[in-house]
C-alpha positions as CSV (number, residue, x, y, z in Angstrom):
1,X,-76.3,-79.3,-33.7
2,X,-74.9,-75.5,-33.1
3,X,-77.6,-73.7,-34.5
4,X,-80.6,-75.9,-33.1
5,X,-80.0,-77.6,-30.0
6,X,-83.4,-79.2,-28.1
7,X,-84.0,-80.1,-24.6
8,X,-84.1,-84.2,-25.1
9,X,-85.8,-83.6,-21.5
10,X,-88.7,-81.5,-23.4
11,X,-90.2,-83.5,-26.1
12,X,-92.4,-81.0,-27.4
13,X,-94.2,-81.8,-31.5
14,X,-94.4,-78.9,-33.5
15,X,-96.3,-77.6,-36.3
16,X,-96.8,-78.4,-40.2
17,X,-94.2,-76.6,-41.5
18,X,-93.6,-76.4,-45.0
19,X,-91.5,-79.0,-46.7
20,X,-88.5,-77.4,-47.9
21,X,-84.8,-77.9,-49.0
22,X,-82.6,-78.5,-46.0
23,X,-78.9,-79.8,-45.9
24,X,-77.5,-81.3,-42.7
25,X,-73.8,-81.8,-42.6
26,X,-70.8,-82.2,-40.1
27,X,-72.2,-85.9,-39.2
28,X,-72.9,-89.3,-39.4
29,X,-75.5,-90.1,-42.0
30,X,-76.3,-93.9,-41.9
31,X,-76.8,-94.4,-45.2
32,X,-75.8,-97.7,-47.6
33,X,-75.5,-95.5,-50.7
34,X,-72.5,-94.1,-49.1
35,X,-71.4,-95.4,-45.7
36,X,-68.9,-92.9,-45.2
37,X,-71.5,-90.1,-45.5
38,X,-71.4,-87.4,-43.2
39,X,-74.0,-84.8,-45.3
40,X,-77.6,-85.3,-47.0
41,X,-80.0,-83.2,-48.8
42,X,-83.7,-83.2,-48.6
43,X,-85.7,-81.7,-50.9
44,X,-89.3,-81.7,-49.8
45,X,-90.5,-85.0,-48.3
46,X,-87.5,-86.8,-50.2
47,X,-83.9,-87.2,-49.9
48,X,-81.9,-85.9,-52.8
49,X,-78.4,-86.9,-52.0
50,X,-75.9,-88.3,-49.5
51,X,-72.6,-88.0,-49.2
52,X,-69.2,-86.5,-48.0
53,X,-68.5,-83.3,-46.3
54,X,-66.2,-82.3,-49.4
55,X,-69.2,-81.6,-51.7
56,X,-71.5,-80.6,-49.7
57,X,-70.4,-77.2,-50.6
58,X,-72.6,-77.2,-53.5
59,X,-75.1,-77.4,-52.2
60,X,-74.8,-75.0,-50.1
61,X,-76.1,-71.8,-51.5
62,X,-79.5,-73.3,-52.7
63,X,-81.2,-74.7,-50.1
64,X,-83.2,-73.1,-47.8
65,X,-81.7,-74.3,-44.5
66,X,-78.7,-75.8,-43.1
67,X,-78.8,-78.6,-40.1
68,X,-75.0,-78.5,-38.2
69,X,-74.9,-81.7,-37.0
70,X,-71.5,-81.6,-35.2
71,X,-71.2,-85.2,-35.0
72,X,-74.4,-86.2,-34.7
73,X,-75.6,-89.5,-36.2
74,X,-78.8,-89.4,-38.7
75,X,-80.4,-92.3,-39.2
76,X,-83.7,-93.6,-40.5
77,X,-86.9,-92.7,-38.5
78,X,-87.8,-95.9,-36.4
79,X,-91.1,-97.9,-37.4
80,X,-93.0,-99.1,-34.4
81,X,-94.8,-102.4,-35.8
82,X,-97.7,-102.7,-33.0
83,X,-98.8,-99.7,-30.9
84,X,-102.3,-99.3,-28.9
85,X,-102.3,-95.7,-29.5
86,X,-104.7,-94.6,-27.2
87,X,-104.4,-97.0,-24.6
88,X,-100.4,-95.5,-24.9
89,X,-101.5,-92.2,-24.2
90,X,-103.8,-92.9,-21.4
91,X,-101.1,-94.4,-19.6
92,X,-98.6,-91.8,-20.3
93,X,-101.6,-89.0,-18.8
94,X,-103.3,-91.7,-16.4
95,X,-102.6,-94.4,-14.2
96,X,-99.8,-96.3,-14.5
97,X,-98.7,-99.6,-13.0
98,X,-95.2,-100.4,-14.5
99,X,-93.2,-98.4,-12.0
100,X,-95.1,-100.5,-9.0
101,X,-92.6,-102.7,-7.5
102,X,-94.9,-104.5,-4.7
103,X,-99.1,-105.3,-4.2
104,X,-98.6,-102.5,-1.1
105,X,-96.8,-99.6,-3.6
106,X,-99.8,-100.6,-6.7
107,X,-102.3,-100.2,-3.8
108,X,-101.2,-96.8,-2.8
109,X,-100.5,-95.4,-6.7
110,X,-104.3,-96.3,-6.9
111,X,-105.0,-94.5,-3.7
112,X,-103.3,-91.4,-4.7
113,X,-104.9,-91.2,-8.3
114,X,-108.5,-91.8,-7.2
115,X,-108.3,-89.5,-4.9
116,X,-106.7,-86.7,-7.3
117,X,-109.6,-87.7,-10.1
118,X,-112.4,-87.2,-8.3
119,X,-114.6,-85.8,-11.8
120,X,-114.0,-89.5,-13.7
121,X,-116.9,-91.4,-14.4
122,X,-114.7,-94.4,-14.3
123,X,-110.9,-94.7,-12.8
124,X,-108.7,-96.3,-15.4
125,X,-105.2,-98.0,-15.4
126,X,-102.7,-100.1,-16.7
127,X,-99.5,-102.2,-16.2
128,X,-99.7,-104.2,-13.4
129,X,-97.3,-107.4,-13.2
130,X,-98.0,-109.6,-10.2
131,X,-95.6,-111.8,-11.1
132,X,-92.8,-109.1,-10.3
133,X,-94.3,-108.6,-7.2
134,X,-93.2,-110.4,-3.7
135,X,-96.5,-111.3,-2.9
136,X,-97.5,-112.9,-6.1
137,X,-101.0,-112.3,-6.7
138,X,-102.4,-109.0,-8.1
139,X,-105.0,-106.8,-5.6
140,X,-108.2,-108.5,-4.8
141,X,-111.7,-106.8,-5.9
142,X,-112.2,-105.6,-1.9
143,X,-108.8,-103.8,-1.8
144,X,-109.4,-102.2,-5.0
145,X,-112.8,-100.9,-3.6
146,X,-111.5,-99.9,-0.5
147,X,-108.4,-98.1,-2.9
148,X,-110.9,-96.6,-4.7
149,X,-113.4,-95.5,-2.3
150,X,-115.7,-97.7,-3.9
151,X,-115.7,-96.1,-7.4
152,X,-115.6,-97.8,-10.7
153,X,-111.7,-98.9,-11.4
154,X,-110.9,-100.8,-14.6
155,X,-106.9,-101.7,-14.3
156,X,-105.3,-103.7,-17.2
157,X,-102.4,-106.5,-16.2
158,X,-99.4,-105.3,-18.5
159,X,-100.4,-107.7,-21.2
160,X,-103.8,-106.1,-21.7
161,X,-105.4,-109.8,-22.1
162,X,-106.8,-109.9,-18.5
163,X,-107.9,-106.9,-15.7
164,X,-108.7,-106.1,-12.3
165,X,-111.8,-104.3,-11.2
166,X,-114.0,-102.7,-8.8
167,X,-117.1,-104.1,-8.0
168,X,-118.8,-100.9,-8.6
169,X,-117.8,-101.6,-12.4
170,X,-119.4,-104.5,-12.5
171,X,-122.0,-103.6,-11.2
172,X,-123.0,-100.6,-14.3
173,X,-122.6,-104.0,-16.8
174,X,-125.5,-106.3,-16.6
175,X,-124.6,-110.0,-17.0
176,X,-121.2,-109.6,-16.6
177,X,-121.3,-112.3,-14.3
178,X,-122.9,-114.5,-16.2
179,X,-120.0,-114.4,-19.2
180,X,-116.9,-116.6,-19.6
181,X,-113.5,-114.8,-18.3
182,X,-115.9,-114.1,-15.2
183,X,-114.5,-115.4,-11.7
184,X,-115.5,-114.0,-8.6
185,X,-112.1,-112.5,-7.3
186,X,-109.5,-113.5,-9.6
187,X,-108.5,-111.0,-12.9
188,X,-111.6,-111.4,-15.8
189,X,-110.6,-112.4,-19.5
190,X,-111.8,-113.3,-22.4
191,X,-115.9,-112.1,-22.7
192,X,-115.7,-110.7,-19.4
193,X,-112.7,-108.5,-20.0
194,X,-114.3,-107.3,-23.2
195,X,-117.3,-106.5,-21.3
196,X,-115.7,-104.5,-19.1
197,X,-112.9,-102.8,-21.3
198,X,-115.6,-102.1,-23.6
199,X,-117.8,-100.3,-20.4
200,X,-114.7,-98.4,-19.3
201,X,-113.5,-97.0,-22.6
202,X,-117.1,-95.9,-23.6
203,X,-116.9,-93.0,-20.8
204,X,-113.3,-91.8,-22.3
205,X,-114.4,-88.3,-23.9
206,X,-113.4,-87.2,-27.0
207,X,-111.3,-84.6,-25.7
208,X,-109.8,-86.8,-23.5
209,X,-109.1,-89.2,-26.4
210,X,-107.3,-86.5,-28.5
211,X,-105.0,-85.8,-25.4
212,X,-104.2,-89.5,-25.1
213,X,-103.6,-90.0,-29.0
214,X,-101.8,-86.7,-29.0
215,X,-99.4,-87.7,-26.1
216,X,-98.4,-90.9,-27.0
217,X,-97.6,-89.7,-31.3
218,X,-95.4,-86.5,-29.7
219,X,-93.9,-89.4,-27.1
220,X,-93.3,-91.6,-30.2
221,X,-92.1,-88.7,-31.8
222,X,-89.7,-87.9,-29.3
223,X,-87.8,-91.0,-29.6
224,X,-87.0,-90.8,-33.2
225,X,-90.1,-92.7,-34.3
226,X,-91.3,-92.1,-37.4
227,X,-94.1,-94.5,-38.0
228,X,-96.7,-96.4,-36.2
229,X,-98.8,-99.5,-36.8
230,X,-101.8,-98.9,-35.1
231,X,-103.4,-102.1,-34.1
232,X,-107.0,-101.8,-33.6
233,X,-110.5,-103.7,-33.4
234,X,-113.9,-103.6,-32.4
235,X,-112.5,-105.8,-28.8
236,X,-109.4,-103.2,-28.3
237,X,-110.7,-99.5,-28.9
238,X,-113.5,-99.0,-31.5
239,X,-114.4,-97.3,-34.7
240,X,-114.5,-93.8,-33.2
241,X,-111.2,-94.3,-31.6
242,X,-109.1,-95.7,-34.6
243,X,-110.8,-93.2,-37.5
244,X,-109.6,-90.2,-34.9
245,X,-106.0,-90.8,-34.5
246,X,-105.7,-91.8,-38.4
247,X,-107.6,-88.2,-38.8
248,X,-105.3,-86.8,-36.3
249,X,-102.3,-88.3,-38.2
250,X,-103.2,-87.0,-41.0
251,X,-102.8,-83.3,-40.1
252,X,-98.8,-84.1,-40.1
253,X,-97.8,-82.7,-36.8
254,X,-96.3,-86.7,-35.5
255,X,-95.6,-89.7,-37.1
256,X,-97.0,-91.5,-39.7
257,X,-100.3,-93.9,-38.9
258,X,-100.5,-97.6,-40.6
259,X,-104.2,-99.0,-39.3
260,X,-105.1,-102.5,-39.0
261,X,-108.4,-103.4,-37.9
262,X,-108.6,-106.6,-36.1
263,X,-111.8,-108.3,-37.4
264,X,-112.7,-111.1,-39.6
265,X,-113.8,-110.8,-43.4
266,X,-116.2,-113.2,-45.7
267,X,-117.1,-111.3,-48.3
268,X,-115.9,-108.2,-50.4
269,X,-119.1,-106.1,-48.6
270,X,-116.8,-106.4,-45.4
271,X,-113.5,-105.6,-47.1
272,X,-114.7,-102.3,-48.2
273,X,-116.1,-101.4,-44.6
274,X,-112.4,-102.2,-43.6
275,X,-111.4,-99.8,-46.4
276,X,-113.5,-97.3,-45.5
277,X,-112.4,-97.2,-42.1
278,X,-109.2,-96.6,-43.5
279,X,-107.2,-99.8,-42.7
280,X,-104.6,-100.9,-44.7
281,X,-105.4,-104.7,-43.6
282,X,-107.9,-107.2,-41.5
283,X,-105.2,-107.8,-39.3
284,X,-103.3,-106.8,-36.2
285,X,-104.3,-108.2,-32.7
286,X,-107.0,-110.5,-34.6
287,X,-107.2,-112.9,-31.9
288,X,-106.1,-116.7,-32.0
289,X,-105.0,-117.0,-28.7
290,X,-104.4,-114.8,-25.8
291,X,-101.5,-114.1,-23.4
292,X,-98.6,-116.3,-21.8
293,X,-99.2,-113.9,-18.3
294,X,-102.5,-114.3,-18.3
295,X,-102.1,-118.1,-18.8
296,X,-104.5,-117.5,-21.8
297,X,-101.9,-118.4,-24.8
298,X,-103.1,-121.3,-26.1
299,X,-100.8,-124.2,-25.6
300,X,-100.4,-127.8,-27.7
301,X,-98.9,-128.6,-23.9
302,X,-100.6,-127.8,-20.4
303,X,-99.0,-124.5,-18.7
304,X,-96.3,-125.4,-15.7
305,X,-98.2,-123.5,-13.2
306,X,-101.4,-123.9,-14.5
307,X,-103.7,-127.4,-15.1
308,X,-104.6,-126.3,-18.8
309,X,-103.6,-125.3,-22.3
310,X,-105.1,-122.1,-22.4
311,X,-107.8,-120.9,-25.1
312,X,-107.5,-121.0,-29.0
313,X,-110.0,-118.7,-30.6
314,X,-109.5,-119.5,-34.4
315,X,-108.7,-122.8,-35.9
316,X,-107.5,-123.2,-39.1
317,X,-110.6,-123.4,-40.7
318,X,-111.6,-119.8,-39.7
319,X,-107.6,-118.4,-40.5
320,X,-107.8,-119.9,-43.9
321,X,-111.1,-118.2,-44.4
322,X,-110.2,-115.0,-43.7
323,X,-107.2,-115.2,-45.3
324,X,-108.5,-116.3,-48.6
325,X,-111.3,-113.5,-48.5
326,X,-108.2,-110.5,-47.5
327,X,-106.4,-112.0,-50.6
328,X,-108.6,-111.7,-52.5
329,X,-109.9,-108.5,-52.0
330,X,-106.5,-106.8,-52.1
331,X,-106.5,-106.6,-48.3
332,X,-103.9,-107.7,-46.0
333,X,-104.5,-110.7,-43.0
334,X,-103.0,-110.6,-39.6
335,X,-103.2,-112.5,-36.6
336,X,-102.7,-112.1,-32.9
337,X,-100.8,-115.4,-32.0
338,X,-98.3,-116.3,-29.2
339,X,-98.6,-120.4,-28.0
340,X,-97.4,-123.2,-29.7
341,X,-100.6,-124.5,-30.6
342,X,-102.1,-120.9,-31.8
343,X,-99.3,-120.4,-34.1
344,X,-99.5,-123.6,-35.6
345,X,-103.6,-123.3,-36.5
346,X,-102.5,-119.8,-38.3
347,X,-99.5,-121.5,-40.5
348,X,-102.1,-124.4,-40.8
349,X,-104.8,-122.1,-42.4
350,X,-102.8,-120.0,-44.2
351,X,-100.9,-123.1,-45.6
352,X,-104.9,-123.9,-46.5
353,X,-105.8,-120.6,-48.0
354,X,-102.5,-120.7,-50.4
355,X,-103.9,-124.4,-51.8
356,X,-107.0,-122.2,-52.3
357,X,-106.1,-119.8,-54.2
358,X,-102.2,-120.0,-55.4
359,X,-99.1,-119.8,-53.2
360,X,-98.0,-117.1,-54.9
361,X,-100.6,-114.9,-54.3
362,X,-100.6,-115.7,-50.5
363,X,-97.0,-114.5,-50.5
364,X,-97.4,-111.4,-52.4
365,X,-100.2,-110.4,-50.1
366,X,-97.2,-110.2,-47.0
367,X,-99.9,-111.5,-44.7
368,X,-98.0,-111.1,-40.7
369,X,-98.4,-113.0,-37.6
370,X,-98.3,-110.4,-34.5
371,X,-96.4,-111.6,-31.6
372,X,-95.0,-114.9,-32.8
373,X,-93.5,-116.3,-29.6
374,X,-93.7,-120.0,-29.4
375,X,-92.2,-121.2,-33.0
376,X,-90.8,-124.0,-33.3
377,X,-89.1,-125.3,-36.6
378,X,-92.0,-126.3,-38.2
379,X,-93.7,-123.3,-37.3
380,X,-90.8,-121.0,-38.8
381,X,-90.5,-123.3,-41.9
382,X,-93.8,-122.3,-42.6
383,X,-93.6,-118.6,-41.9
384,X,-90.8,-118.8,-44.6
385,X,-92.9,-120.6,-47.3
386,X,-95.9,-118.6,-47.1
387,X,-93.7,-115.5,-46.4
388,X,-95.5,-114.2,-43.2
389,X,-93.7,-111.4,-41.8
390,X,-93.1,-111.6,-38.2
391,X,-94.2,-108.6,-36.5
392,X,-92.1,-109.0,-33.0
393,X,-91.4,-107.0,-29.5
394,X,-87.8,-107.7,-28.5
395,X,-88.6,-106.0,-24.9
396,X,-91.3,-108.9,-24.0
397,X,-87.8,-111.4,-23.9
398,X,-86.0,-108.3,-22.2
399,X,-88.9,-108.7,-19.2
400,X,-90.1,-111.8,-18.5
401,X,-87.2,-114.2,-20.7
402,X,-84.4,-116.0,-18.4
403,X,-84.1,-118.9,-16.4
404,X,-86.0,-116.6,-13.5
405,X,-88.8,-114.6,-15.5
406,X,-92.2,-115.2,-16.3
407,X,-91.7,-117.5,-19.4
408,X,-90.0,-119.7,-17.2
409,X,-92.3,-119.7,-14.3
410,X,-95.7,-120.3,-16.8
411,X,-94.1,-123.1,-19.2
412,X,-90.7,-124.3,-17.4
413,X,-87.2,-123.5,-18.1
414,X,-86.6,-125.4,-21.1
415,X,-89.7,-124.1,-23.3
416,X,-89.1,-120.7,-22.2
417,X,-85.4,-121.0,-23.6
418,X,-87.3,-121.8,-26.9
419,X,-89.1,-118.4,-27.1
420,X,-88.6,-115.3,-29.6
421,X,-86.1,-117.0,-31.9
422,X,-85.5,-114.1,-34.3
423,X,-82.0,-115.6,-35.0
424,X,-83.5,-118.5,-36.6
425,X,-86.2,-116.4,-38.3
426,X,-84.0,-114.3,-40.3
427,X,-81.9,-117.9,-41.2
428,X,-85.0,-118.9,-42.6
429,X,-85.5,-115.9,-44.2
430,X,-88.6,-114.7,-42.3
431,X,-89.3,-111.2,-42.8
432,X,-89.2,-109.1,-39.4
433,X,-90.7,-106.1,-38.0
434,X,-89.7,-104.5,-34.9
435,X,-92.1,-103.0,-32.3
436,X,-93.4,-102.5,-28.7
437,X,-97.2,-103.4,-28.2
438,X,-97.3,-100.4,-26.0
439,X,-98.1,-99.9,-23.7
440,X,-97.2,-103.2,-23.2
441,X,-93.9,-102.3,-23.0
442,X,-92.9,-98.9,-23.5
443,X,-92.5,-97.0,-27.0
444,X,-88.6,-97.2,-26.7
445,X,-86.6,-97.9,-30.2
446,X,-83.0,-98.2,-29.6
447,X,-84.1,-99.9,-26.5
448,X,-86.1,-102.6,-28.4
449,X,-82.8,-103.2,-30.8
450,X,-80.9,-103.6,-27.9
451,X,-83.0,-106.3,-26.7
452,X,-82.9,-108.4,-30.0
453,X,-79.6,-108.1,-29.8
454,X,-78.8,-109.4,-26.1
455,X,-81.3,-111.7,-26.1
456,X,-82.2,-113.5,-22.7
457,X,-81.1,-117.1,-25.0
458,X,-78.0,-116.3,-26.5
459,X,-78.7,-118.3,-29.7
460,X,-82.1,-116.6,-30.4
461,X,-80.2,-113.0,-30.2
462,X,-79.4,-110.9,-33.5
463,X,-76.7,-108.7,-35.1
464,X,-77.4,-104.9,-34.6
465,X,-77.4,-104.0,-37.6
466,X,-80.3,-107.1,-38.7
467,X,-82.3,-105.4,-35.8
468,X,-82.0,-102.0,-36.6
469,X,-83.1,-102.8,-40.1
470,X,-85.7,-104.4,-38.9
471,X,-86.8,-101.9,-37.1
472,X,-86.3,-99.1,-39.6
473,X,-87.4,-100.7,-43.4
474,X,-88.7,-103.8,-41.9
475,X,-91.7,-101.9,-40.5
476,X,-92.0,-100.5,-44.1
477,X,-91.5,-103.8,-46.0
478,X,-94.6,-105.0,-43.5
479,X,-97.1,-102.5,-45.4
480,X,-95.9,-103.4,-48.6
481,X,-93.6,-100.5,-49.0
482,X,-89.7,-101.4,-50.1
483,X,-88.6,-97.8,-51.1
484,X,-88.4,-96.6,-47.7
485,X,-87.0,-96.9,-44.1
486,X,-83.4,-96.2,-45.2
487,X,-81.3,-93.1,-46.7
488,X,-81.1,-93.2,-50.2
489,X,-81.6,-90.4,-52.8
490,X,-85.7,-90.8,-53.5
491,X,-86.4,-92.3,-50.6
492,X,-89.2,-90.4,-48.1
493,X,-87.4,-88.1,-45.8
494,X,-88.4,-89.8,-42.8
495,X,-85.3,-89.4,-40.3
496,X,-83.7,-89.1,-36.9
497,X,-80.8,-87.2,-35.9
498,X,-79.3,-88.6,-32.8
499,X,-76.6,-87.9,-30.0
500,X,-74.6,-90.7,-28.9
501,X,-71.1,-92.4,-28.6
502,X,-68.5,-93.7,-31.0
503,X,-70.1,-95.6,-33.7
504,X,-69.3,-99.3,-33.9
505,X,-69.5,-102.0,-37.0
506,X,-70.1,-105.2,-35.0
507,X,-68.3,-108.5,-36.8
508,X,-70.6,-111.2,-38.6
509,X,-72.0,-113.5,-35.7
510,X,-70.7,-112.0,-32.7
511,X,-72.9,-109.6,-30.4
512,X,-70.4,-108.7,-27.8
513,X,-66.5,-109.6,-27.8
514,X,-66.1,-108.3,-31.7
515,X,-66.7,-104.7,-31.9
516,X,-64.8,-102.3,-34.4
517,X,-64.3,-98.6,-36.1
518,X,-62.7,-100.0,-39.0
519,X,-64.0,-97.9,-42.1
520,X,-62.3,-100.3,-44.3
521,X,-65.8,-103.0,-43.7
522,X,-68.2,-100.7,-46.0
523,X,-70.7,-100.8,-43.3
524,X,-72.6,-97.7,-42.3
525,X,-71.8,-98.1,-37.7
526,X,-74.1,-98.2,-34.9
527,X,-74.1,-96.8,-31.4
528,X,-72.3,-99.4,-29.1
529,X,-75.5,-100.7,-27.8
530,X,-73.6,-103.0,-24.6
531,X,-76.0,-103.1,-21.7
532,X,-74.9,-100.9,-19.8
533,X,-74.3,-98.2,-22.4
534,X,-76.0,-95.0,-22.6
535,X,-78.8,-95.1,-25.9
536,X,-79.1,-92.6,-28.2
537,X,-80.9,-89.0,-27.3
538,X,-83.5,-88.1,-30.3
539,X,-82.4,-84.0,-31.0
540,X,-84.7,-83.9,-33.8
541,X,-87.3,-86.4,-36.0
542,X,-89.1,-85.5,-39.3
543,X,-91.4,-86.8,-40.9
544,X,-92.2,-86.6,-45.1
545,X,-89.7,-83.2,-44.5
546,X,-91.8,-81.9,-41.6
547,X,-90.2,-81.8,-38.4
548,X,-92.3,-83.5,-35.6
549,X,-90.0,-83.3,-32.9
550,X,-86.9,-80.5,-32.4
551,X,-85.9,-77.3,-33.8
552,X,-88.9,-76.8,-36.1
553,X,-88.0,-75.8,-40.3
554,X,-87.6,-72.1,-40.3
């Protein structure tokens, strides 16, 4: 873009500019109405038109700004489906573990940031993977207090479903001990871990809050992201933490906020308190099981490295329930659910709910299912019938699928091969949302796509263009919205404008050996997305017409 070129290296969010009328031309505009578009028009928070260079021209003289794209690509701002956003942003200005590559480098990252945060009540961190690390096992509770001088350190495995701690944070929580998750050098979970996480959060300021929120929607922001679905509840952040970052959304400098509160409902009294929090649904990481890492997933078969099944947390009893009461109360129902056996109580109940109170008012509702890992073809049958949309993270199969990763070492080769099958998802016509559960894994769009697409199990991967739309309108379709999430004249102006390679329409059913630039296929092109291959650079995002990221609207 001649006239407004960012740093990609600078992500910096800017202010609420004024919606105006701006034409961008001299690119690529991936848009079905046209997919030889290389202009568009926006007027306000909508788009007006797309088309061809030749008439732009028209436009020309009455809009109040013109975008030279010289050859960039605009596409649809990226939906992320499931984002902690907080616990994103405390990583991003914290403590992080992803980087760590042994027990010895985690040890010393801990070292370093204790000693440079000598003010914090309580040391906090996140991303540790033992099972990346030679030594197998994550840090015991006396080398984390000798790490931390003997100061309070809560430190979250990667998954966020078990942590590490000092004993000096155990020690401010009476009758931790005493709760179940609690063993006496090993990572806590379940009641323990709440305990804990519940402890250490409580100290986070407000200030520091709005810096962590604010970090992670300008990081978002950054990387074309237009959207969020915040996933929230009273055993992940709070009510103070989740009514502050949809506040702070709403002042329009970042992407858009969804909310779902992860708790259940019995009545229409608790529907409107999940209203008036401001969620759009009961749902989100609504627990039914845990996490395949921290062997707490719950299994219909015993873990291969572990003598148990892991913990279920709702049967169907409780899932048809809460269902039935979200339904009915306009309200949509979500649930947290990875094992075989978790997944197959949520189908279960909602199967129950729908004998309730109609089928068709189940599937109208557009309940999802977060996660969704261990389907099998019952499992995906049912998705389809009670249309649940999956709400998936491509990058969990891109670190811990294959014959050598994590999957395989907690279940055995041949379930893990059965993991994430989004190719037989969309074949049963499962709706699909793309996102990260970061910071799970990080908040990284094209990155995620490229993952569905070269999936770990060949015959589980996608086409790039499914997974791009999945990760564009299918995180709008999730919340009930169908009008947006592409490029089409009255759709919102919610959009990315990208530098990258030549674009590519990839053949039905092939991911790698079939690529082409042959206009005559109709189809709007993709970056090349080949491992190997350089993503995208975001040079600008907006957002409703504002930009949020880039040259701001003069």
């Amino acid at each position: 873009m001649s006239e407004h070129t960012p740093d990609p290296a600078r992500p910096r969010p800017t202010g609420p500019a004024r919606p105006r009328t701006v034409l961008l031309r001299g690119g690529e505009v991936h848009s079905p109405a046209d997919p030889f578009a290389t202009a568009m028009v926006v007027e306000g928070d909508r788009i007006a038109w797309v088309g061809e260079e030749g008439a732009a021209d028209s436009f020309a003289d009455g809009v109040d700004e013109v975008v030279r794209l010289d050859g960039a690509l605009v596409t649809p701002a990226f939906t992320d489906a499931h984002v902690h956003t907080t616990a994103t942003g405390l990583a991003l200005t914290g403590l992080d573990l992803s980087g760590a590559s042994t027990l010895t480098d985690a040890l010393a990252r801990i070292r370093r940031y204790a000693a440079a945060r000598e003010a914090d009540r309580i040391l906090l961190g996140h991303g540790w993977d033992a099972s990346a690390w030679p030594e197998g096992r994550p840090p015991s509770r006396a080398e984390l207090d000798a790490a931390t001088g003997g100061r309070p350190l809560y430190l979250t495995r990667v998954d966020v479903h078990s942590a590490v701690v000092t004993t000096a944070l155990l020690d401010l929580i009476p009758g931790v001990r005493e709760l179940g998750g609690f063993q006496a050098d090993a990572p806590l979970t379940g009641d323990a871990h709440h305990a804990v996480r519940q402890a250490a959060y409580a100290t986070v300021t407000p200030a520091q809050r709005a810096e962590a929120q604010t970090a992670a929607l300008a990081r978002a922001a950054s990387l074309g992201i237009g959207s969020i679905h915040e996933c929230a509840g009273p055993d992940i952040s709070g009510e103070d933490d989740f009514t502050a970052l949809l506040a702070l959304a709403r002042e329009g400098t970042g992407p858009r906020v969804v909310g779902y509160w992860a708790e259940l409902i019995a009545s229409a009294k608790d529907a409107q308190r999940i209203r008036e929090l401001g969620a759009l649904g009961a749902a989100g990481d609504l627990f039914a099981d845990g996490s395949l890492g921290s062997h707490t997933a719950h299994l219909h078969a015993p873990y291969t490295d572990a003598g148990h099944t892991g913990a279920g947390h709702l049967d169907a009893e409780a899932v048809a329930a809460h269902v039935a009461a979200c339904t009915e109360a306009g309200l949509q129902a979500g649930f947290h659910a990875i094992g075989d056996a978790a997944l197959t109580g949520v189908v279960d109940g909602v199967r129950a709910a729908a004998e309730r109170i109609g089928l068709d008012r189940i599937r109208a509702a557009r309940h999802r299912v977060e996660h969704a890992e261990m389907l099998t073809e019952q499992t995906i049958a049912g998705f389809a019938d009670l249309a649940l949309t999956a709400s998936v993270q491509p990058a969990f199969d891109a670190a811990w699928g294959g014959a050598e990763g994590m999957y395989a070492a907690r279940l055995g080769v041949d379930r893990a091969r059965t993991l994430n099958p989004y190719a037989a998802l969309l074949k049963a016509g499962v709706p699909l949302a793309l996102g990260s559960d970061s910071p799970v894994t990080p908040l990284d769009p094209w990155g995620t796509v490229r993952a569905a697409v070269f999936h770990r199990t060949r015959a589980h991967g996608i086409s790039a263009r499914a997974a791009f739309t999945a990760h564009t309108r299918g995180g709008w379709r999730a919340i009930g919205r169908d009008d947006a999430g592409v490029l089409v004249p009255g759709a919102p102006a919610d959009y990315a404008v990208w530098r990258t390679g030549e674009l590519l329409v990839q053949a039905p059913d092939e991911r790698v050996e079939r690529w082409s630039t042959d206009p005559r296929s109709g189809t709007p092109g993709l970056p090349d997305l080949t491992p190997g291959n350089d993503l995208p650079v975001c040079l600008r995002t907006v957002v409703g017409g504002r930009t949020v990221f880039g040259p701001p609207n003069e």
